[in-house]
DSSP file (Angstrom, degrees, kcal/mol; ACC not computed):
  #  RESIDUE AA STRUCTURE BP1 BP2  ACC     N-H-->O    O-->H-N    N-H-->O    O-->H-N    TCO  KAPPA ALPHA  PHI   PSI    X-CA   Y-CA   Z-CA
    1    1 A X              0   0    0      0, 0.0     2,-1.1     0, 0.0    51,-0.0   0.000 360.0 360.0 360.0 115.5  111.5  126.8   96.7
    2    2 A X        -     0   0    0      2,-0.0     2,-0.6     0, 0.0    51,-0.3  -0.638 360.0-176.2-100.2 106.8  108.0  125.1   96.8
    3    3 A X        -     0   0    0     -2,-1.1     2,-0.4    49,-0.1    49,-0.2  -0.857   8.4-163.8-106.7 117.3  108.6  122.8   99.9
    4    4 A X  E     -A   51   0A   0     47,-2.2    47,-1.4    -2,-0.6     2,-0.3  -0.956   4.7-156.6-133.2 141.3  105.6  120.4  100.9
    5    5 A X  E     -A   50   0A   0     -2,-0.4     2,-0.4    45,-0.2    45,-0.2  -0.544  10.6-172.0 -99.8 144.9  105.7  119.0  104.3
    6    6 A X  E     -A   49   0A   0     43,-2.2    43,-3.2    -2,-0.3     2,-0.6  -0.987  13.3-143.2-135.6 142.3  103.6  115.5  104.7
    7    7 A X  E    S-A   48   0A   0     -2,-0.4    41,-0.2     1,-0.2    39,-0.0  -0.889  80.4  -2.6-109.2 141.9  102.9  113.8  108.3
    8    8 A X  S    S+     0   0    0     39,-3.6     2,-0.4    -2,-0.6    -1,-0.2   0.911  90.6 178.4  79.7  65.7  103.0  110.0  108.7
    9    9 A X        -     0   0    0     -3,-0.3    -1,-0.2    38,-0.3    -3,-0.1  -0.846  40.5 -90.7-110.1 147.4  103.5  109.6  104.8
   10   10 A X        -     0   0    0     -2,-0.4     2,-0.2     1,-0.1    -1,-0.1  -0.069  54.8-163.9 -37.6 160.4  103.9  105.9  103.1
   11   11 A X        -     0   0    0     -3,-0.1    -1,-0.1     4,-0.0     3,-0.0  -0.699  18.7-144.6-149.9 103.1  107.6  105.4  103.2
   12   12 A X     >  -     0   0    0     -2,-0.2     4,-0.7     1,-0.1     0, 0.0   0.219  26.4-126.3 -43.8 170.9  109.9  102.8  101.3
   13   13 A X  H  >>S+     0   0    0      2,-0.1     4,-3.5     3,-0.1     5,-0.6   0.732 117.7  58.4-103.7 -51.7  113.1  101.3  103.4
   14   14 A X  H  >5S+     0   0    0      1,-0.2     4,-3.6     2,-0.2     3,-0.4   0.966 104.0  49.0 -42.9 -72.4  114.9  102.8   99.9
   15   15 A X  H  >5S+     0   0    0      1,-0.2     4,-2.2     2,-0.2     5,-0.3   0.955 118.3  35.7 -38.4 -49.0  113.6  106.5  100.5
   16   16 A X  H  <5S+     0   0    0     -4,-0.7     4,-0.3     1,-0.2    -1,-0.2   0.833 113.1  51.8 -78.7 -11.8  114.7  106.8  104.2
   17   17 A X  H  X5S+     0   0    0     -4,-3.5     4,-1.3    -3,-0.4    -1,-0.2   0.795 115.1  59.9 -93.9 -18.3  118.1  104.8  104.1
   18   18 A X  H  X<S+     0   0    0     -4,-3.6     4,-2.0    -5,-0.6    -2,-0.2   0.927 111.7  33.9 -65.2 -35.2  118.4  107.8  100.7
   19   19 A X  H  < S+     0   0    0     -4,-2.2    -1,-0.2    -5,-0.3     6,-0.2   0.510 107.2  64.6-122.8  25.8  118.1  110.5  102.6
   20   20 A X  H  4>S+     0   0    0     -5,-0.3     6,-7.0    -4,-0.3     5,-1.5   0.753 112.1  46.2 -64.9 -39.0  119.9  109.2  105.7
   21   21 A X  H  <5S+     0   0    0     -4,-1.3    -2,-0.2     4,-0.2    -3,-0.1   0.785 105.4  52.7 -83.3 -30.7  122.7  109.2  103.2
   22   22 A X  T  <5S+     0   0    0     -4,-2.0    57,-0.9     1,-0.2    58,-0.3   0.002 116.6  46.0-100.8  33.1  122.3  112.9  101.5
   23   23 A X  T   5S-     0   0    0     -3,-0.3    -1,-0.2    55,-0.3    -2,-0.2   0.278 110.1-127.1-126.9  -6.4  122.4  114.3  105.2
   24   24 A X  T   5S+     0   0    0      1,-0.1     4,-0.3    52,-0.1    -3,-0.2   0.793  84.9 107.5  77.9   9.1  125.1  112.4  106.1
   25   25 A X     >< +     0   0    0     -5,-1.5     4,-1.0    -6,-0.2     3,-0.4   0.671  53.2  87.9-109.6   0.6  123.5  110.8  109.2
   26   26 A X  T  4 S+     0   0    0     -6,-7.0     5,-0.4     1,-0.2    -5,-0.2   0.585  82.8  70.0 -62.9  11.5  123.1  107.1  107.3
   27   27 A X  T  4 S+     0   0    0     -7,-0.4    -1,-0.2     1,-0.1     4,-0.2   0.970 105.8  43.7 -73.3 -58.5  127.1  107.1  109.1
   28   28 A X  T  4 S+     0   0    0     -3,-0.4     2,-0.5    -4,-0.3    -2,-0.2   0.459 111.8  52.5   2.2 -53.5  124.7  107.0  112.1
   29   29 A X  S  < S-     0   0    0     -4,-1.0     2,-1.6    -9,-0.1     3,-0.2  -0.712  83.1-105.6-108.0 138.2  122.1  104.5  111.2
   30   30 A X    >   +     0   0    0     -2,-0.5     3,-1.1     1,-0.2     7,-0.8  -0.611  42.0 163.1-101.6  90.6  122.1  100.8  109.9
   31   31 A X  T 3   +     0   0    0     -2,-1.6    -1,-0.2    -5,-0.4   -14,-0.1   0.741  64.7  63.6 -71.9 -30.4  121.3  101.1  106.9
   32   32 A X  T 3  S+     0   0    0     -3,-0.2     2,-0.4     1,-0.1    -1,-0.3   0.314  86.5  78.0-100.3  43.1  122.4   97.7  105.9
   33   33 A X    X>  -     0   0    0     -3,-1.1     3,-1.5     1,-0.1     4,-1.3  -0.950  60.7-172.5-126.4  84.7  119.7   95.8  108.2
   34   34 A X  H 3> S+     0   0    0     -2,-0.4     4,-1.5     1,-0.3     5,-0.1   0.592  83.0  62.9 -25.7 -36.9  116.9   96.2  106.2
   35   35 A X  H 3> S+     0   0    0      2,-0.2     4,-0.7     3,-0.2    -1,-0.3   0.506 103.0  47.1 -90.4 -20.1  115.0   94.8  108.9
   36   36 A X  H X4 S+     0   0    0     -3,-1.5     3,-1.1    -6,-0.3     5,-0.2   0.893 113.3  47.4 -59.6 -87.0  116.0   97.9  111.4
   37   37 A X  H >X S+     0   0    0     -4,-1.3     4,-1.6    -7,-0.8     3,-1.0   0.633 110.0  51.5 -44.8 -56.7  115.2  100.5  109.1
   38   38 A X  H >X>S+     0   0    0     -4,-1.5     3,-1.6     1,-0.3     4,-1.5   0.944 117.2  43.2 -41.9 -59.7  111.8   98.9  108.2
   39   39 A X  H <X5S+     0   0    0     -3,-1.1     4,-1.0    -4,-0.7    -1,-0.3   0.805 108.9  55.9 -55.4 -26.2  111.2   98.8  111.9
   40   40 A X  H <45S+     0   0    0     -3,-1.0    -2,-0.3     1,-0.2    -1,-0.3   0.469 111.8  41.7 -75.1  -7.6  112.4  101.9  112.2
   41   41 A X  H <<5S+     0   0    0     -4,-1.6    -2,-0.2    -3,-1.6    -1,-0.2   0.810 116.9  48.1-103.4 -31.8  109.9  103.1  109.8
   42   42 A X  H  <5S+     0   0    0     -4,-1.5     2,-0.5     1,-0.2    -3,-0.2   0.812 113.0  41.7-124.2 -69.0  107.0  100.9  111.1
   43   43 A X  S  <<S+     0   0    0     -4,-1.0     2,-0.3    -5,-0.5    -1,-0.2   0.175  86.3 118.1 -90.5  23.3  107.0  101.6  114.9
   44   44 A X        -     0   0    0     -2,-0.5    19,-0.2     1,-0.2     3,-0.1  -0.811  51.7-159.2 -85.6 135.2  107.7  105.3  114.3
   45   45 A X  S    S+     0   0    0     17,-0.8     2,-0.3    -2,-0.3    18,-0.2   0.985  77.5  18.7 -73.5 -43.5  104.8  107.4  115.8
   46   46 A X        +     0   0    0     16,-0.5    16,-2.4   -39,-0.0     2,-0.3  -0.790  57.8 167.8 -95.7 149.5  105.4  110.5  113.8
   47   47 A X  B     -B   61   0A   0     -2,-0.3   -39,-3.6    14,-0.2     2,-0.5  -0.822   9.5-175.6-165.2 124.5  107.4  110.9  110.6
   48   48 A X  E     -A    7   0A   0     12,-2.8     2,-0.3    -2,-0.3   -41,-0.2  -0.926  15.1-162.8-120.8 122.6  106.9  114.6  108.7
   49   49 A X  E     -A    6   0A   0    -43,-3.2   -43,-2.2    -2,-0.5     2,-0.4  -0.764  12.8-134.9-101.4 161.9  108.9  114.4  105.3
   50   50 A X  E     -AC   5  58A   0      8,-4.5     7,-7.6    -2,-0.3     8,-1.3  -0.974  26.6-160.7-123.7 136.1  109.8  117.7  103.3
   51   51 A X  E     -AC   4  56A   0    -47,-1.4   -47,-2.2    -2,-0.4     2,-0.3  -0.752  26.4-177.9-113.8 141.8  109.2  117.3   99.7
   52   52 A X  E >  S- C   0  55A   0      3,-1.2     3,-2.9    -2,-0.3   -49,-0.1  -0.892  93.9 -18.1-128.3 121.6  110.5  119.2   96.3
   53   53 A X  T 3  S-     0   0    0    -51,-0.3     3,-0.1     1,-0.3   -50,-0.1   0.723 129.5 -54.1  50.0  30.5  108.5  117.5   93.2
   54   54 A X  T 3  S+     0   0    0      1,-0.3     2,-0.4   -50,-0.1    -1,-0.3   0.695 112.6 129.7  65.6  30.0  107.8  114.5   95.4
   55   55 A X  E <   -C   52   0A   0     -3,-2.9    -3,-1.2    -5,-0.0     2,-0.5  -0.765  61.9-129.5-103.1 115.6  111.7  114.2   96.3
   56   56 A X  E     +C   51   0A   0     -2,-0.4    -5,-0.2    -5,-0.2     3,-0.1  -0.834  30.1 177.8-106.4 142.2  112.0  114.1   99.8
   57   57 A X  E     +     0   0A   0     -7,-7.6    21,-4.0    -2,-0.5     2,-0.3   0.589  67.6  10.0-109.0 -18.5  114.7  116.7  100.7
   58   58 A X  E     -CD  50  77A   0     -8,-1.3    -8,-4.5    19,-0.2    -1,-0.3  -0.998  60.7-155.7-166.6 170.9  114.5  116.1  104.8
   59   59 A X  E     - D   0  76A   0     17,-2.1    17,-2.6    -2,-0.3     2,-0.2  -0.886   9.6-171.1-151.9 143.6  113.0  113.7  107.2
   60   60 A X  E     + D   0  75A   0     -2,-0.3   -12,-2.8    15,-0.2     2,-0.4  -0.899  12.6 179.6-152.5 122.6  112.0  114.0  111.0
   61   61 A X  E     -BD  47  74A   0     13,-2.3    13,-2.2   -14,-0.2    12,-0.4  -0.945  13.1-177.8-134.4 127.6  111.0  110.2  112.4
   62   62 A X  E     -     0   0A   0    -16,-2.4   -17,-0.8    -2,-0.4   -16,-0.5  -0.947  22.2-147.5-137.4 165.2  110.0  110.8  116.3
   63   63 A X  E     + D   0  71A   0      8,-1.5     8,-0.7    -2,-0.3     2,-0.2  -0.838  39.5 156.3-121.5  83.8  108.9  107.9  118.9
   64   64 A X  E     - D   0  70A   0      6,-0.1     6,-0.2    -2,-0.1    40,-0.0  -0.665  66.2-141.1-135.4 170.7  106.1  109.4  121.8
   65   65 A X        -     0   0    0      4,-1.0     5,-0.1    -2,-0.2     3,-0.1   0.202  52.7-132.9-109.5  26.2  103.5  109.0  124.1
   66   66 A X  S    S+     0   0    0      3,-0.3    33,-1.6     1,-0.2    36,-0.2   0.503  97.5  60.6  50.6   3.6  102.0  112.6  122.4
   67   67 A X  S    S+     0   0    0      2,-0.2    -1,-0.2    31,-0.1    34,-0.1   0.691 116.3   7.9-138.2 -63.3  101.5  113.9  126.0
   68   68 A X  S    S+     0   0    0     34,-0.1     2,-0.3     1,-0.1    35,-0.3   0.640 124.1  14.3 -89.3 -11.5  105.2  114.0  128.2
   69   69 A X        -     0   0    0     33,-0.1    -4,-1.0     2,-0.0    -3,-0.3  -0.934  44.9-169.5-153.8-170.8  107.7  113.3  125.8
   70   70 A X  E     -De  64 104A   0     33,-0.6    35,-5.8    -2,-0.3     2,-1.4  -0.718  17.8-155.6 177.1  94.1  108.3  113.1  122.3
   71   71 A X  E     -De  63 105A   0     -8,-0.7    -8,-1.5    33,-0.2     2,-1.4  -0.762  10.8-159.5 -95.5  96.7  112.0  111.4  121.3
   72   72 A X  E     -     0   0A   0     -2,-1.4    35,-0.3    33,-0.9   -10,-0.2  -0.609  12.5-179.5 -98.2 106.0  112.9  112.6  117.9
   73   73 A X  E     +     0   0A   0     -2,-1.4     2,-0.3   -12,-0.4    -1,-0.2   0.447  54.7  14.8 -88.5 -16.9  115.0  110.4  117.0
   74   74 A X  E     +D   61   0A   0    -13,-2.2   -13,-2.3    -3,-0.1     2,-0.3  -0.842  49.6 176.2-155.2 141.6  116.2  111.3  113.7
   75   75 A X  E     +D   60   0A   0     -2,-0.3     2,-0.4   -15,-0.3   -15,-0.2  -0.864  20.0 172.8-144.9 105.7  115.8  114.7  111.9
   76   76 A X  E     -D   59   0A   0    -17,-2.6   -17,-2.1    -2,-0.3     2,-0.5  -0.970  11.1-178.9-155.4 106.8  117.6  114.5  108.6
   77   77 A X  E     -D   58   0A   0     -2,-0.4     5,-0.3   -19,-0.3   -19,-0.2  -0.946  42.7 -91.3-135.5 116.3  117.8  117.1  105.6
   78   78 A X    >   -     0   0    0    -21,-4.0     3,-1.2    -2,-0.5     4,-0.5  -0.147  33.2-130.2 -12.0  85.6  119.5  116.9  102.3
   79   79 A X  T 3  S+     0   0    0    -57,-0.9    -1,-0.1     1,-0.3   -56,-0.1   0.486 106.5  57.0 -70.3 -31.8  122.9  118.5  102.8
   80   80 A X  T 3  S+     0   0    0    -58,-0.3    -1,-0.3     1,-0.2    -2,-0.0   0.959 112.1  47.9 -68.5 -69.5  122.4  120.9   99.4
   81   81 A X  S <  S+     0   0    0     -3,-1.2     5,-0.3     3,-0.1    -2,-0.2   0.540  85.8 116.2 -82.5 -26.5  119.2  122.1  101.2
   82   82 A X        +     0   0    0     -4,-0.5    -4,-0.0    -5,-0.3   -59,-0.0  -0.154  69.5  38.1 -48.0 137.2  120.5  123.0  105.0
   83   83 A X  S    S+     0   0    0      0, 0.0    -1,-0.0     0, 0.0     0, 0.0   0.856  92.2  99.5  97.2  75.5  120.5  126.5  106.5
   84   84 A X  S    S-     0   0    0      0, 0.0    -2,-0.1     0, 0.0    -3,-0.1  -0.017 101.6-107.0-164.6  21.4  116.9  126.9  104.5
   85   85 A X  S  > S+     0   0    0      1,-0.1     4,-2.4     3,-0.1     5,-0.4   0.335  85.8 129.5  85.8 -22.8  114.9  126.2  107.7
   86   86 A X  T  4  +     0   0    0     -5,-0.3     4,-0.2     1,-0.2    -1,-0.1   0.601  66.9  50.0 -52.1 -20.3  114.0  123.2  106.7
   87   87 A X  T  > S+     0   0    0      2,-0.2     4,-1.1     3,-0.1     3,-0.4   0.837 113.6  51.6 -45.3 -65.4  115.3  121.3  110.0
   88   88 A X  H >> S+     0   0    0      1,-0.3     3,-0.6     2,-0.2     4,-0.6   0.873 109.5  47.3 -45.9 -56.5  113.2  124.1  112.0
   89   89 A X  H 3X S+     0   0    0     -4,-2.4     4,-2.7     1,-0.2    -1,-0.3   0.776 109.8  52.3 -64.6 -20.3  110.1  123.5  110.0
   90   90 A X  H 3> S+     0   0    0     -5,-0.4     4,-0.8    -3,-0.4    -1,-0.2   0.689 114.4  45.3 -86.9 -27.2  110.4  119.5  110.4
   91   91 A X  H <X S+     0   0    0     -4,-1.1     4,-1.5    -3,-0.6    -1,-0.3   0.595 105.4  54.6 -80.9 -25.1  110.6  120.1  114.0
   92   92 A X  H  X S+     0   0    0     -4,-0.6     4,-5.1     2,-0.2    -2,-0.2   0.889 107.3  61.6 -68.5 -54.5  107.6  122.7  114.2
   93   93 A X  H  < S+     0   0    0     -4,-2.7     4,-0.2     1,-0.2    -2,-0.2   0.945 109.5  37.6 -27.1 -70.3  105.7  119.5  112.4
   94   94 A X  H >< S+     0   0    0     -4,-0.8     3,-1.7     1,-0.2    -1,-0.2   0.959 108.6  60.6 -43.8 -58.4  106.2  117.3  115.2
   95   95 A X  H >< S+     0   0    0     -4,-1.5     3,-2.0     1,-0.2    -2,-0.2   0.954 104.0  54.5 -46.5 -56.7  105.7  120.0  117.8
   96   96 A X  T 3< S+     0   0    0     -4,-5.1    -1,-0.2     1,-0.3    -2,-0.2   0.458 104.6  55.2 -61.2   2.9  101.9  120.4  116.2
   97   97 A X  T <  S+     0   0    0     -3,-1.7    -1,-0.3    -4,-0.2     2,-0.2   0.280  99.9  78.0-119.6   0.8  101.1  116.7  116.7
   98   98 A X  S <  S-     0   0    0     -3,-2.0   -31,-0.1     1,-0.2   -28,-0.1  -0.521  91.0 -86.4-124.1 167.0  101.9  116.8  120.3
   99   99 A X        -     0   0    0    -33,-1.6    -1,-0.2    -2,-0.2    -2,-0.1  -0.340  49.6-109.8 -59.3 172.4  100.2  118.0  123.9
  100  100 A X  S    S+     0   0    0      1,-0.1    -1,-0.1    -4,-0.1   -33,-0.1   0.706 120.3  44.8 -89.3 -52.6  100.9  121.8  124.6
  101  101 A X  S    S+     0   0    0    -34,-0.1   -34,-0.1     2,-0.1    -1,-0.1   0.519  85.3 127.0-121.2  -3.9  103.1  120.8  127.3
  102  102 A X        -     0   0    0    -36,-0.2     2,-0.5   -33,-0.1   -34,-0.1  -0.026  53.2-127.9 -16.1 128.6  105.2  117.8  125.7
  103  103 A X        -     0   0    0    -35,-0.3   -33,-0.6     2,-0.0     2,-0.5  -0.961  11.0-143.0 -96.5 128.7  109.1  117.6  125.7
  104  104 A X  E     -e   70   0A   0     -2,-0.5     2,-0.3   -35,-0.2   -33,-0.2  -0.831  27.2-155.6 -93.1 122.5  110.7  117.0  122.3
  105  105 A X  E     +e   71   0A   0    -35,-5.8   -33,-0.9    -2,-0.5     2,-0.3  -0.988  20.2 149.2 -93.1  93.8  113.6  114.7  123.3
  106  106 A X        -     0   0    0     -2,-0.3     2,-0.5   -35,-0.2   -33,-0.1  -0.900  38.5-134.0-135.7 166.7  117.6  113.9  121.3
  107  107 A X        -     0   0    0     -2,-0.3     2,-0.8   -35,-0.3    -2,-0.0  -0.934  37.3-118.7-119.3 161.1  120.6  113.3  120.9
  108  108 A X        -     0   0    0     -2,-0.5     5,-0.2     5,-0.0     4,-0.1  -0.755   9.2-123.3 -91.3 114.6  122.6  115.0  118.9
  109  109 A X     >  -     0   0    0     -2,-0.8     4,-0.6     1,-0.1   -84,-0.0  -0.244  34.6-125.4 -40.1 143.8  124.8  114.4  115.8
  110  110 A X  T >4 S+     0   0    0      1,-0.3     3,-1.0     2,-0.2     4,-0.3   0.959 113.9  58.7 -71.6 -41.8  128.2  115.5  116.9
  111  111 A X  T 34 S+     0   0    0      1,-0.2     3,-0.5     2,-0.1    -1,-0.3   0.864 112.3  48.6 -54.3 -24.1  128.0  117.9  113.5
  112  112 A X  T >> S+     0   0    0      1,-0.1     3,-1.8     2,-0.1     4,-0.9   0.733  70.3  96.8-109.3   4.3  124.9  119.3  115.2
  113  113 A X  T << S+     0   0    0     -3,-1.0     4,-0.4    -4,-0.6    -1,-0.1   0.615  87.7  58.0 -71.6   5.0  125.2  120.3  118.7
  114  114 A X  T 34 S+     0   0    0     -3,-0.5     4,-0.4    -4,-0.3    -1,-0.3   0.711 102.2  56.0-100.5   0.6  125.8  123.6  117.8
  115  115 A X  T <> S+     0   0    0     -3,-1.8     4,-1.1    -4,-0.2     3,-0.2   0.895  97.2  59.8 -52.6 -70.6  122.0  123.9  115.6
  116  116 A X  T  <>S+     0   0    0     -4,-0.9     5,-3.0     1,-0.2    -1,-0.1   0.693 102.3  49.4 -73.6 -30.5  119.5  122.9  118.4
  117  117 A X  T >45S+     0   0    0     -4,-0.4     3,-2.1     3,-0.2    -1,-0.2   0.860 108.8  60.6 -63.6 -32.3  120.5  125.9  121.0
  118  118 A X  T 345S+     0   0    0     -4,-0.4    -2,-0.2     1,-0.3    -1,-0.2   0.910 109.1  36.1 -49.2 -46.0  120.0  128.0  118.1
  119  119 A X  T 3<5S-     0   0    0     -4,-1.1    -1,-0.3     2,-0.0    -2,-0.1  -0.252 133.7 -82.8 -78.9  35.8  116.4  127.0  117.6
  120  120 A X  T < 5S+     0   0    0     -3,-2.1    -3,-0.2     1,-0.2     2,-0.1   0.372  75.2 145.0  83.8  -8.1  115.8  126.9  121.1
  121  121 A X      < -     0   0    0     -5,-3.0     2,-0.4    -6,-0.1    -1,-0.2  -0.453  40.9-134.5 -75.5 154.5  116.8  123.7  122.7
  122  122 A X        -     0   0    0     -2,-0.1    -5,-0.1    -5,-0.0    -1,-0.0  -0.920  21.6-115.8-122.2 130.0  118.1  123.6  125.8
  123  123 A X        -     0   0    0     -2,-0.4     2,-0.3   -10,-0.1   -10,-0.0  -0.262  24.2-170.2 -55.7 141.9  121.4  121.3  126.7
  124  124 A X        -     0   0    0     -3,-0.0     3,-0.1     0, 0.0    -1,-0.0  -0.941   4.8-165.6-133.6 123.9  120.6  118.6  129.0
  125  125 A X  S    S+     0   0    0     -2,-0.3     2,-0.1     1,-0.2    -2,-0.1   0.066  70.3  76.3-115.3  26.1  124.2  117.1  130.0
  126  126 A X        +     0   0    0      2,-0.0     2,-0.4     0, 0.0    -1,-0.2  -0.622  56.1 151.8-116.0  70.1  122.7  113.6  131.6
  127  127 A X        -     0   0    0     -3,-0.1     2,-0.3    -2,-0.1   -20,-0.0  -0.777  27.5-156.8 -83.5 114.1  122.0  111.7  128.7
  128  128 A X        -     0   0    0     -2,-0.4     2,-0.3     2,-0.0    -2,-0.0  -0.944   6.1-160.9-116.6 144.3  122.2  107.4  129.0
  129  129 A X        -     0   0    0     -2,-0.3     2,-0.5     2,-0.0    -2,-0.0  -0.978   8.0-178.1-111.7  97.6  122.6  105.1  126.6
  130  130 A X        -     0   0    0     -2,-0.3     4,-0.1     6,-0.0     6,-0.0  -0.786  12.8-158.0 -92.4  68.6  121.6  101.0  127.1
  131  131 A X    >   -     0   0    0     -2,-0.5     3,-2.4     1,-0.1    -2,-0.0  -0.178  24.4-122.8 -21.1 129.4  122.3   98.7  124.2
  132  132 A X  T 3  S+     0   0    0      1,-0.3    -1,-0.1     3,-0.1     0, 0.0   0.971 111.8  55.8 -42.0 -49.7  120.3   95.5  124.2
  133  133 A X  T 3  S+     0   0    0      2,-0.1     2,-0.8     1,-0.0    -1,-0.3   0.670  88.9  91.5 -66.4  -4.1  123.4   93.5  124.2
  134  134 A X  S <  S-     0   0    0     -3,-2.4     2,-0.4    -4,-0.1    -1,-0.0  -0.831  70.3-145.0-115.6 118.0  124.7   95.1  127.4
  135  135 A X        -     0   0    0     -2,-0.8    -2,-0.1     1,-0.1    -3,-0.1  -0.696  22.7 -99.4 -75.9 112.9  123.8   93.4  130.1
  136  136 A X              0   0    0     -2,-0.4    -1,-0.1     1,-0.1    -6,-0.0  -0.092 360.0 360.0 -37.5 117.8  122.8   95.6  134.0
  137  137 A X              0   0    0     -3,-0.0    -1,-0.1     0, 0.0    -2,-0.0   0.233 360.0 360.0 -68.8 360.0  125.8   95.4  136.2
């Protein structure tokens, strides 16, 4: 499998909301606000795709200040291609763009929280969530 990884590469609203859908996290994502995704594609600091024949087979879109954190915020691979590393590598990508001593930051798809101790992440069980619309009691 000749797999070629590209950082920060042009990206269509059409590519990413495609392979949101062949990993089965576009359940996840609002894909039909054009105007998210686009933003979500636009304000991303990193985004490393993995490519077969210019086919992107998996997607890793992170948000950071490159020096204490690093929120990767979607990491996404073509469900015929998982369990081929391809997650791992998409996460190493990121990791190489960052300070030495950076935390890579998620949340987990509920299908994945058993993946990320496997590669080496370590459970953090205080995790918050704000929606805009919800207003501070």
């Amino acid at each position: 499998m000749n797999i070629q990884y590209k950082l920060n590469p042009k990206l269509t609203t059409d590519e990413f909301i495609n392979i949101l859908n062949r990993s089965t996290l576009g359940k996840r994502r609002p894909i039909d606000d054009l105007k998210i995704i686009k933003g979500m594609i636009d304000n991303a600091d990193i985004i490393v795709t993995a490519t077969i024949d210019n086919k992107i087979i998996g997607i890793a879109r992170a948000v950071t200040d490159f020096n204490y954190c690093c929120y990767l915020s979607d990491l996404a691979v073509d469900q015929k291609y998982q369990k081929n590393s391809i997650g791992k590598q998409l996460i190493s990508k990121v990791q190489e763009q960052l300070n030495d001593k950076c935390k890579i930051i998620l949340l987990s798809a509920p299908d994945a929280t058993e993946y990320y101790p496997k590669i080496g992440f370590i459970k953090h069980t205080s995790a918050w969530t704000l929606t805009r619309d919800k207003k501070l009691v």
